[in-house]
VEXKOLNU-838667 format. One line per 10 residues: their letters; for each residue x, y, z of N, C-alpha, C. Coordinates in steps of 0.1 Angstrom, whole numbers, plus 5000, padded with zeros to 4 digits. Atoms other than C-alpha are relative to their C-alpha. Last residue first. Example, Ala and Ser with C-alpha at 12.3 -4.5 7.8 and 13.67 -1.06 7.14 Angstrom:
BEGIN
sa	4991,4989,5000,5137,4989,5071,4992,5011,5008  5009,4988,5000,5123,4955,5078,5009,5012,5000
***
This chain:
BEGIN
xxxxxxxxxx	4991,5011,5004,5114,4920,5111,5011,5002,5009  5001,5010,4995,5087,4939,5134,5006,4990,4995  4997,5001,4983,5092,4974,5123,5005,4985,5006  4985,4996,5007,5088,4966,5084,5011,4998,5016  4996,5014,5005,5053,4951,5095,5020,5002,4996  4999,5013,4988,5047,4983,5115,5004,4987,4996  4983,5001,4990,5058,5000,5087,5003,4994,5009  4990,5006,5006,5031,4984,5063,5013,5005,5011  4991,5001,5009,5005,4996,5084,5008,4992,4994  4986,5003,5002,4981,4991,5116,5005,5001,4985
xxxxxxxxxx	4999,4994,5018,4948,5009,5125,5016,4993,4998  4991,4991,5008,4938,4991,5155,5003,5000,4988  5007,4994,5007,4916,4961,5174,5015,5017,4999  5013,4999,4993,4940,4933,5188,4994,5015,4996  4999,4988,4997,4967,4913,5168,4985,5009,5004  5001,4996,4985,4964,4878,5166,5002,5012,5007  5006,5014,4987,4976,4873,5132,5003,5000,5011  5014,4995,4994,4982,4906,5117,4992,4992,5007  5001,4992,4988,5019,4902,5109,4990,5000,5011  4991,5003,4990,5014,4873,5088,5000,5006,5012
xxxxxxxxxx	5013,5008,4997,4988,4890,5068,5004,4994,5014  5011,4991,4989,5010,4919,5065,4990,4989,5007  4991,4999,4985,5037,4895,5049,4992,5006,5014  4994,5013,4995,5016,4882,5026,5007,5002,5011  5015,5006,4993,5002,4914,5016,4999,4987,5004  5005,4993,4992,5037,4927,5011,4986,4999,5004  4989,5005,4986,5046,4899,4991,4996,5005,5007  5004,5012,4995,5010,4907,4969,5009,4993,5010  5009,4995,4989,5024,4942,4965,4992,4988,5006  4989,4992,4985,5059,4932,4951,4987,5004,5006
xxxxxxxxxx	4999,5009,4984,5038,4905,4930,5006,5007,5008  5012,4996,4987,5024,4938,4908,5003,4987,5011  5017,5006,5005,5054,4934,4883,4991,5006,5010  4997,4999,5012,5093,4955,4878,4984,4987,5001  5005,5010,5000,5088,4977,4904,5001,4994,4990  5001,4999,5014,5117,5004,4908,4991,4983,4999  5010,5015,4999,5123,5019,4941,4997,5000,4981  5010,5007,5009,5150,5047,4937,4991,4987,5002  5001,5014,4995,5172,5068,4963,4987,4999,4990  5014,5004,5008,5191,5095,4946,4996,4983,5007
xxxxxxxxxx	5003,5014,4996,5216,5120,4966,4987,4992,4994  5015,5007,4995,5229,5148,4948,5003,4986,5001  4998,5017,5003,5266,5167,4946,4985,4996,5003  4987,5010,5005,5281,5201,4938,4995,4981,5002  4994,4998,5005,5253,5220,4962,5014,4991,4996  4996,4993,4994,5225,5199,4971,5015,5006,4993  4991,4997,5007,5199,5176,4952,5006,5014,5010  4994,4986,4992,5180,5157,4972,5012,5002,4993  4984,4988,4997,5163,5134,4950,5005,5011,5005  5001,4989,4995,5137,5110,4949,5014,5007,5007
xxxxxxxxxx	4990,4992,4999,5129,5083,4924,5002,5017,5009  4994,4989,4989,5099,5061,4925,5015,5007,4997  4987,4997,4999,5090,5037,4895,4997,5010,5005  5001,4989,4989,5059,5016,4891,5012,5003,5000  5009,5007,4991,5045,4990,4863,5002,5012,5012  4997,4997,4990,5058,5009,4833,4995,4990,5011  5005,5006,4988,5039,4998,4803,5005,4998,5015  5000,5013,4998,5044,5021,4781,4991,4992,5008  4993,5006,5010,5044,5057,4794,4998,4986,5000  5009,5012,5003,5031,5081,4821,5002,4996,4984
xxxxxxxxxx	4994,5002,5019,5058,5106,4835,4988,4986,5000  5006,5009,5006,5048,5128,4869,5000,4992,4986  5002,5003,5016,5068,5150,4888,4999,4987,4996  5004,5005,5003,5065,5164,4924,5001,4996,4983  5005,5004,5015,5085,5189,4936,4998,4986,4997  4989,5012,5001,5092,5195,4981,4990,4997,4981  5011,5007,5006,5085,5229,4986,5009,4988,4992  5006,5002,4991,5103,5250,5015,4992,4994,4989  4992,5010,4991,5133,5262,4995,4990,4995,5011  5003,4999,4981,5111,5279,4973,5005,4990,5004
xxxxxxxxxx	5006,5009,4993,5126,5276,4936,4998,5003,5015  4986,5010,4989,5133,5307,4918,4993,4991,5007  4994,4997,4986,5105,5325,4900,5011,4990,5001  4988,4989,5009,5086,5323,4861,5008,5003,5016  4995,4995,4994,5060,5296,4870,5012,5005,4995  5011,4985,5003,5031,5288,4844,5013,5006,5017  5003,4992,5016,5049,5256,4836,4994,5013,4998  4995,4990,4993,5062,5245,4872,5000,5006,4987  4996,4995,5015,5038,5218,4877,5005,5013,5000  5003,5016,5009,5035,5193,4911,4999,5006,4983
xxxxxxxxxx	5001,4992,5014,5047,5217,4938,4998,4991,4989  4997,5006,5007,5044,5206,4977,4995,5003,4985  5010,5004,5013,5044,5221,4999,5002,4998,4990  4997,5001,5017,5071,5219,5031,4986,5002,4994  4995,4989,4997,5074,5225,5071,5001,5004,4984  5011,4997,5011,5051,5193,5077,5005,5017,4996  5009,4992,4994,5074,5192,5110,4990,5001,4993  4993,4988,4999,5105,5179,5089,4989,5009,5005  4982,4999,4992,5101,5143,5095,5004,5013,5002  4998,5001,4986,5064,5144,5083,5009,5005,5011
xxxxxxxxxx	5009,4988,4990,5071,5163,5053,4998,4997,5012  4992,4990,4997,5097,5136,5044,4994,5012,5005  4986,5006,4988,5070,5109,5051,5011,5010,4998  5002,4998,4991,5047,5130,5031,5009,4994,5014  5002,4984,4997,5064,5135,5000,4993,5003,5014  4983,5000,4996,5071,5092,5000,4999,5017,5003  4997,5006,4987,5033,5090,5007,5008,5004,4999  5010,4992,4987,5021,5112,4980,5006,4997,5014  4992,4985,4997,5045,5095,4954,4994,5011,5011  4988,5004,4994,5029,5063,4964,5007,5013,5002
xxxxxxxxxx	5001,4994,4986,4994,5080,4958,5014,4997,5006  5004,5010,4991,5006,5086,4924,5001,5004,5014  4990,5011,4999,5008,5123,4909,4998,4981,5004  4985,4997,5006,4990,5117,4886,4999,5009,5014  4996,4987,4993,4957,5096,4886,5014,5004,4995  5011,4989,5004,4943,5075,4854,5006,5017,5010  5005,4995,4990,4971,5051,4847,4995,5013,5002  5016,5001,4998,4968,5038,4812,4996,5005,5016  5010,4993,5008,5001,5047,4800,4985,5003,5004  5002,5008,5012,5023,5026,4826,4990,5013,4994
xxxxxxxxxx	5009,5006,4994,5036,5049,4861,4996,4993,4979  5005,5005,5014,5066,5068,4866,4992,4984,4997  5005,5017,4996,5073,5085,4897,4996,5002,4982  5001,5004,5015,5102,5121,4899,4991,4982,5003  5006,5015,4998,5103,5133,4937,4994,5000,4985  5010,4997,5009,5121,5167,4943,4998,4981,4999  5004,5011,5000,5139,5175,4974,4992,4999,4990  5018,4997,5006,5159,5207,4974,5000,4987,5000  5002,5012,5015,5193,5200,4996,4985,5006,4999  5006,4997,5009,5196,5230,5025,4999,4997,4986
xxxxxxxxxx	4988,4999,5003,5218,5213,5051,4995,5009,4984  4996,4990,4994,5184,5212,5072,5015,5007,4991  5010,4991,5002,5169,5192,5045,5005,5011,5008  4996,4987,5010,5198,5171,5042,4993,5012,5000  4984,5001,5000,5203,5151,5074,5000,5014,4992  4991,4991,4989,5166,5152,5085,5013,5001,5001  5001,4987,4996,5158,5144,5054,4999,5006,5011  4995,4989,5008,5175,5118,5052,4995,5010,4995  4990,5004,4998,5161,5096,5082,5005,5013,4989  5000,4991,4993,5127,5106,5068,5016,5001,5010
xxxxxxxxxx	4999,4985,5007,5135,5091,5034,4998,5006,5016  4992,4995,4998,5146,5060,5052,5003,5012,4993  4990,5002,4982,5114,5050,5066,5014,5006,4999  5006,4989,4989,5095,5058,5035,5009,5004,5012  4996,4990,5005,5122,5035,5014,4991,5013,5009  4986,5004,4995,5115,5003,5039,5005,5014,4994  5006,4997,4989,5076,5012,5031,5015,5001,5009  5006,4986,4994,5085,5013,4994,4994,5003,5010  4990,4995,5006,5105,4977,4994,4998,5018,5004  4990,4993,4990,5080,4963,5014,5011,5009,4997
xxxxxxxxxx	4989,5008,5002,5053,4969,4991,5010,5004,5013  4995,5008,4989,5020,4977,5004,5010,4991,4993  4993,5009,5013,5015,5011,4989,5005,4985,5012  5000,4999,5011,4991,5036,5011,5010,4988,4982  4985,4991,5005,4989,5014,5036,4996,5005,4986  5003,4992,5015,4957,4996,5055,5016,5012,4999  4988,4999,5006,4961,4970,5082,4996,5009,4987  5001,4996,5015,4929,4965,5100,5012,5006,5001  4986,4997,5007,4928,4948,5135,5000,5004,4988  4990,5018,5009,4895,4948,5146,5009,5007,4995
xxxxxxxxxx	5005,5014,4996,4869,4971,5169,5005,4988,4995  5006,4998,4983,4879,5007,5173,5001,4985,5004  4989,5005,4989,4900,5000,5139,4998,5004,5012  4995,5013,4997,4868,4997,5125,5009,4998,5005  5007,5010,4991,4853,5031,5128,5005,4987,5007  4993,4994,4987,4884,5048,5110,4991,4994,5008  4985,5008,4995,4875,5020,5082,5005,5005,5017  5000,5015,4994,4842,5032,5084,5008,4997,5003  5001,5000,4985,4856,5069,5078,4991,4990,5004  4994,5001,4992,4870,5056,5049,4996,5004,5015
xxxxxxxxxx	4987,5007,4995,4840,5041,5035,5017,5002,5008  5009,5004,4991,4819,5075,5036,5006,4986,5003  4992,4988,4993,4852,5093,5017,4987,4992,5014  5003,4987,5007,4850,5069,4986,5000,5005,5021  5012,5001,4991,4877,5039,4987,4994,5016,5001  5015,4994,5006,4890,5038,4955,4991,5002,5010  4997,4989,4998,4918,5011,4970,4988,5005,4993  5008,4997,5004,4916,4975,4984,5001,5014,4997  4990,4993,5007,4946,4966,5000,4993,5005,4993  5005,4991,5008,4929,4962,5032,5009,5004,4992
xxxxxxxxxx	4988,4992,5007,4947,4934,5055,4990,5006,4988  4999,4998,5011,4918,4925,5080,5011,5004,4995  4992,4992,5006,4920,4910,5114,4998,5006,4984  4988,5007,5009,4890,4883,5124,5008,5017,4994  4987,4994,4990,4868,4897,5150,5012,4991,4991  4990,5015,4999,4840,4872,5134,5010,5005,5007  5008,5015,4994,4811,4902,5134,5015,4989,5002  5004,4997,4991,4839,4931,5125,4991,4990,5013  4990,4998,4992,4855,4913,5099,4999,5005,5013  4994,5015,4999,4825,4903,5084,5006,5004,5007
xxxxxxxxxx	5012,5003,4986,4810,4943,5089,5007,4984,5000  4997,4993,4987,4847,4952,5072,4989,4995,5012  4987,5006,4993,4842,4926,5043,5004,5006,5011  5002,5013,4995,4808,4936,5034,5010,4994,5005  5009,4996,4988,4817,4976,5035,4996,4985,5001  4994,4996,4982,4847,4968,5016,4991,4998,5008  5001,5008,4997,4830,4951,4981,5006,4999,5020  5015,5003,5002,4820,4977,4962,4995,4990,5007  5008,4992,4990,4852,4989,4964,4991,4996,5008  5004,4989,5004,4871,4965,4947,4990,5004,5007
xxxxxxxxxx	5014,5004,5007,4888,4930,4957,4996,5017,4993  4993,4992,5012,4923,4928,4971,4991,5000,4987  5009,4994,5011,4908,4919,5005,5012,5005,4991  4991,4995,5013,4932,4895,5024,4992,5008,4994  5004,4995,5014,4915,4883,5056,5005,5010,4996  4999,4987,5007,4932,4871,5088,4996,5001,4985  4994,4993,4989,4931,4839,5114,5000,5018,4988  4981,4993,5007,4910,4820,5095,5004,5010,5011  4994,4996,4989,4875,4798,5105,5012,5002,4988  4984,5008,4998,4859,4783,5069,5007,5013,5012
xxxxxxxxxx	4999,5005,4986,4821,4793,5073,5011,4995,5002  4987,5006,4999,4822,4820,5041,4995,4993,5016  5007,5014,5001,4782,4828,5028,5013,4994,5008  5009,5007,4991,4790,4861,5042,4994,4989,4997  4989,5000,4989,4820,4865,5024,4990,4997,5012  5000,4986,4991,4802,4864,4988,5006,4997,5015  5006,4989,5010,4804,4844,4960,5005,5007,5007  5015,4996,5001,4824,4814,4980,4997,5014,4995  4999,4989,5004,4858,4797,4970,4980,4999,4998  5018,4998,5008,4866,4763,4986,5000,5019,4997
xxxxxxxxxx	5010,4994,4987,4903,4759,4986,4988,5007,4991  5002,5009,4985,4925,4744,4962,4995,5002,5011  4993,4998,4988,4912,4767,4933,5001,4983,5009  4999,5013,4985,4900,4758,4902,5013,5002,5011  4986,4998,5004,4895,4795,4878,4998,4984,5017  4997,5003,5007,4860,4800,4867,5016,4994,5002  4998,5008,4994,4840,4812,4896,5011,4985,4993  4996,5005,5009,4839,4847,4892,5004,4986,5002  5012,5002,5008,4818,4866,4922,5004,4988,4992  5002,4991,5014,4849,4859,4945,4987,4995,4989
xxxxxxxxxx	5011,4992,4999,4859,4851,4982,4998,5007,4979  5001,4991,5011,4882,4822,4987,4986,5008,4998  5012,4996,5005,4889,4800,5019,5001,5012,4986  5009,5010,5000,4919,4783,5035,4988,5001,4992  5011,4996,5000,4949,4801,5022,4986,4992,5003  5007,5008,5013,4978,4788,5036,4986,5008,5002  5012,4993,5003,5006,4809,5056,4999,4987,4989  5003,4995,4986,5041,4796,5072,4984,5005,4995  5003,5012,4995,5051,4769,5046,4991,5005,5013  4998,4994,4989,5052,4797,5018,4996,4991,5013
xxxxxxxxxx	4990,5001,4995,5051,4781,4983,5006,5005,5013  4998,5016,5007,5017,4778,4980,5010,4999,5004  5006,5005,4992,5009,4812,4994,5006,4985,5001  4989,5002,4989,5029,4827,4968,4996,4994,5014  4988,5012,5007,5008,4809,4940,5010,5007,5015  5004,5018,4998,4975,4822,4959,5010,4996,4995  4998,5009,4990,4989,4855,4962,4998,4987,5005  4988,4997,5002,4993,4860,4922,4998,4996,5022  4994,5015,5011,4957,4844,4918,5015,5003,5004  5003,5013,4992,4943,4869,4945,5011,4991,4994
xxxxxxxxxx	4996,4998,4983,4959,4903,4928,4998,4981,5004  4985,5003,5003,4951,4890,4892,5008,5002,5014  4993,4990,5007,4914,4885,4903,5020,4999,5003  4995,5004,5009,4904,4849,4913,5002,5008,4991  4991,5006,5002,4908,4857,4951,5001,4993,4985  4996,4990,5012,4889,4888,4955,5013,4990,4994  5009,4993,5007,4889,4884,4993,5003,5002,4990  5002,4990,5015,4910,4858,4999,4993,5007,4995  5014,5001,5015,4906,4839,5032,5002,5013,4993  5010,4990,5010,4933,4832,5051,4994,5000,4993
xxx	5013,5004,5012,4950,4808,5077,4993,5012,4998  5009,4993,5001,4987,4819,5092,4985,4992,4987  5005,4996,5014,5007,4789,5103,4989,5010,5001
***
């Protein structure tokens, strides 16, 4: 059995891995990390991570910024694994992170669903089929009203996992309202729709003569990123200082 402590465990993130936890015979949360203390947990729940003395095999941050740099030095002092789903991080936190995986397992992905880490994996796969076959590649995401960036970072990833695969031999185009030319067959299109309440939606299309191929992820709550933080946790028990991912977790089923 995996034991964890919650960073951030009586925000909507935590609460939603605390019920899949429950039902999971192979991981239990032992400990909880959050200012807010309002919500009765079955495990003790402390303000801050350095008051925590409950032993675990990997910590869950799904907390906010403000709150990395104390959960990395924890994780650092105890040599306990981290899964970092934590996002906003500013440019002096990530290169801590790059610090940390000198000295502890840290798991950080741009999207930690399995669904969109299983779809990364097989966009580079097809684009090395079609991309040489000269398909254009364009990537349509659609995100709820209130989201502030554009494109998303998911859509970033999936445009770079096919950049990857193809040498980085692409750039990528994200508005084509002030362009009057023919498409460059060397830029992979980005497009952004914000609406409703969407939760997440990927779509990415190689379109080639007479016929296109469409592969789609389609989130329909935020528990597809708390699975995938359940699974990563899993993974990360007992694993020895490095940067690890969501694919490695995809890898290892």
């Amino acid at each position: 059995m995996t034991k964890v402590i919650m960073n951030g465990c009586n925000g909507k993130m935590g609460q939603t891995i605390t019920e899949i936890c429950k039902a999971d015979a192979d991981i239990k949360i032992v400990a909880g990390i959050d200012l807010y203390d309002g919500i009765d947990n079955d495990y003790p729940v402390f303000s801050s991570i350095d008051k925590c003395d409950v032993e675990a095999d990997v910590v869950i941050d799904f907390s906010n910024a403000k709150a990395v740099d104390g959960v990395l030095d924890y994780c650092v002092d105890k040599q306990v694994p981290v899964v970092l789903c934590t996002t906003g991080l500013s440019d002096e936190q990530l290169a801590k992170v790059e610090e940390c995986y000198k000295k502890v397992a840290v798991l950080k992905s741009a999207n930690m669903s399995l669904g969109i880490n299983t779809l990364m994996a097989l966009l580079k796969k097809a684009a090395q089929v079609f991309a040489p076959a000269g398909f254009d590649m364009e990537i349509v995401e659609k995100h709820h009203n209130l989201k502030l960036d554009a494109p998303s970072g998911t859509a970033l990833a999936l445009a770079d996992s096919i950049n990857e695969a193809m040498d980085n031999e692409y750039h990528y185009v994200y508005d084509r309202s002030q362009r009057r030319e023919k498409r460059d067959p060397k830029e992979i299109g980005i497009s952004a729709v914000r609406g409703g309440s969407i939760v997440g939606e990927h779509e990415v299309l190689f379109c080639g003569q007479d016929e296109v191929i469409e592969f789609k992820h389609t989130a329909y709550s935020k528990a597809v990123f708390a699975k995938g933080a359940v699974e990563a946790a899993k993974f990360l028990k007992g694993k020895g200082a490095g940067h690890y991912d969501m694919a490695d977790v995809i890898a290892a089923k």
